[in-house]
N, C-alpha and C positions, 0 to 999 in steps of 0.2 A: 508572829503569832500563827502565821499559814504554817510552820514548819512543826508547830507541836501539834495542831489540829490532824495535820496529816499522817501526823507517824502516832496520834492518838485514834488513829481512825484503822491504821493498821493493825496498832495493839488488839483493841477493840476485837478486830476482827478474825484474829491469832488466837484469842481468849473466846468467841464462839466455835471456833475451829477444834480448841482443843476438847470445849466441853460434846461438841459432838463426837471426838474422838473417844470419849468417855461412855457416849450412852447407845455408841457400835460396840463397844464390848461389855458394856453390861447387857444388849439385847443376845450378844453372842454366849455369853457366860448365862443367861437365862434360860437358854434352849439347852447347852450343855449339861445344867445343873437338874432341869426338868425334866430331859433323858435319863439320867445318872439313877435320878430317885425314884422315878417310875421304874425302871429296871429291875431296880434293888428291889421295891415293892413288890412287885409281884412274883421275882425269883424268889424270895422268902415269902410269901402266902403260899406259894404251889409246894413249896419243899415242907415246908409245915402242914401242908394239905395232907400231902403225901406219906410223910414220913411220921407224923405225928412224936414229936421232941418233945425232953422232960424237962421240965421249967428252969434246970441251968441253962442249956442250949438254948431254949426260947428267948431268956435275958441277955444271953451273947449276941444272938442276934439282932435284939431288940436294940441293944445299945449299940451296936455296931453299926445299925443303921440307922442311928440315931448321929453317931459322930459323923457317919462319913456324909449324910445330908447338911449337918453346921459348915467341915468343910468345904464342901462342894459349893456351898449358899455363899459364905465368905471368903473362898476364894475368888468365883465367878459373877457374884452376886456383888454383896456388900460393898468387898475393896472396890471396884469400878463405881458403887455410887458412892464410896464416900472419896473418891477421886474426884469428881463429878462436883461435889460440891467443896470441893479444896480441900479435905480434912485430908494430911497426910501427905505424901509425896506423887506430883504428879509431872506429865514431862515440861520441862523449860520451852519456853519461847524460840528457844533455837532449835530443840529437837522438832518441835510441831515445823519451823521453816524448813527444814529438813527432807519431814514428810509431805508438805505442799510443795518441796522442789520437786522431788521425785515426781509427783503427778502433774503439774504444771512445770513442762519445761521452759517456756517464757519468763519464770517467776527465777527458777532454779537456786542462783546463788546471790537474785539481788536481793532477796529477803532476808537471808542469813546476813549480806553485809548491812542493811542496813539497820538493824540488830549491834552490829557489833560497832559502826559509827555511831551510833546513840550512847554506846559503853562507853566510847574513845570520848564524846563530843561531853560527856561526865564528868570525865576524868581531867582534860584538858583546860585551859584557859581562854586560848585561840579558837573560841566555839563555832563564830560565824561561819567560816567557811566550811565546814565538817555538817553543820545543821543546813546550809543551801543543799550541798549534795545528799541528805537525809529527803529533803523537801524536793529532787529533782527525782529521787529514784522513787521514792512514797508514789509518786505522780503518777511514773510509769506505773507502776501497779495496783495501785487503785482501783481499776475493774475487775480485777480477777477475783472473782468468788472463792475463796478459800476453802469455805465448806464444802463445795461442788467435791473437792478430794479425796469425802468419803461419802459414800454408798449403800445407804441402811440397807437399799432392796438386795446386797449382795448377802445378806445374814441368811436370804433362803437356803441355800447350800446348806446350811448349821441345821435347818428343820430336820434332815436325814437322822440326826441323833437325839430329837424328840420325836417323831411322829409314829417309829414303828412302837417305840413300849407304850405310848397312850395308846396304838391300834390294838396291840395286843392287850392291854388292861380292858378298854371298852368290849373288842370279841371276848374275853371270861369273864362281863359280866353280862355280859348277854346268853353266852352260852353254858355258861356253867356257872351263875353266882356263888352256889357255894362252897366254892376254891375261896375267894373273897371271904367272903361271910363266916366259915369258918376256919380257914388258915388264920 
């Protein structure tokens, strides 16, 4: 019984692992998506300011920026949360070991194995001695924080492609509302 507890304690842990790997790229794909369309937004109010377009052009633009916001929302957005909550294809328990190898070199390649001893210990008949060695290396790694392998606070770097078109939206409507108001 210690041998499934333990490698249900691993699972476990691989499965919050991965959903935090879900919701670093939904916060990344959030910032991306929020720059994209603030961009858009306002490069099309100034140019309509400016140029004053006759209502095909205006409907080009209007749907244009109408599509390239869905995509942008569903690529960066959507798919990561419906990742997040299992809808759809998300990465395997081996690739998530993969990725906590790479950052925890202690961990490296005995979580991949023993992943694939749980396969073998499936498959096989001879199970005891295949689930002791499950239950020996679980052990060893059991402390190791899994999550610790990703890093929300690194999504700040991502701010750079939100924060300049929110500054520049808030300076025109501070300073020029109506660019805004009438584009």
């Amino acid at each position: 019984m210690a041998q499934k507890n333990n490698y249900q304690l691993l699972v476990e842990k691989l499965d919050q692992f991965i959903r935090k790997f879900y919701v670093n790229k939904l916060i990344r794909g959030g910032l991306y998506s929020l720059g994209l369309i603030l961009l858009l937004f306002v490069s099309m109010n100034v140019l309509e300011y400016y140029y004053y377009f006759n209502s095909g052009i205006r409907k080009l633009l209007f749907f244009s920026f109408i599509g390239v916001s869905v995509a942008a929302l569903s690529y960066w957005v959507f798919w990561p949360l419906a990742q997040y909550f299992r809808l759809g294809s998300i990465i395997s328990r081996e690739q998530a070991a993969t990725i906590i190898g790479q950052h925890f070199t202690d961990v490296k390649d005995k979580l991949l194995n023993i992943l694939q001893l749980k396969d073998q210990a499936d498959q096989t008949s001879n199970r005891d001695l295949i689930l002791a060695s499950i239950n020996q290396k679980s052990e060893e790694i059991k402390i190791v924080p899994f999550k610790k392998a990703i890093d929300l606070s690194q999504n700040r770097k991502y701010l750079k492609y939100a924060l300049p078109p929110l500054l520049l939206l808030l300076i025109i409507l501070f300073a020029a509302p109506s660019i805004i108001k009438d584009g």
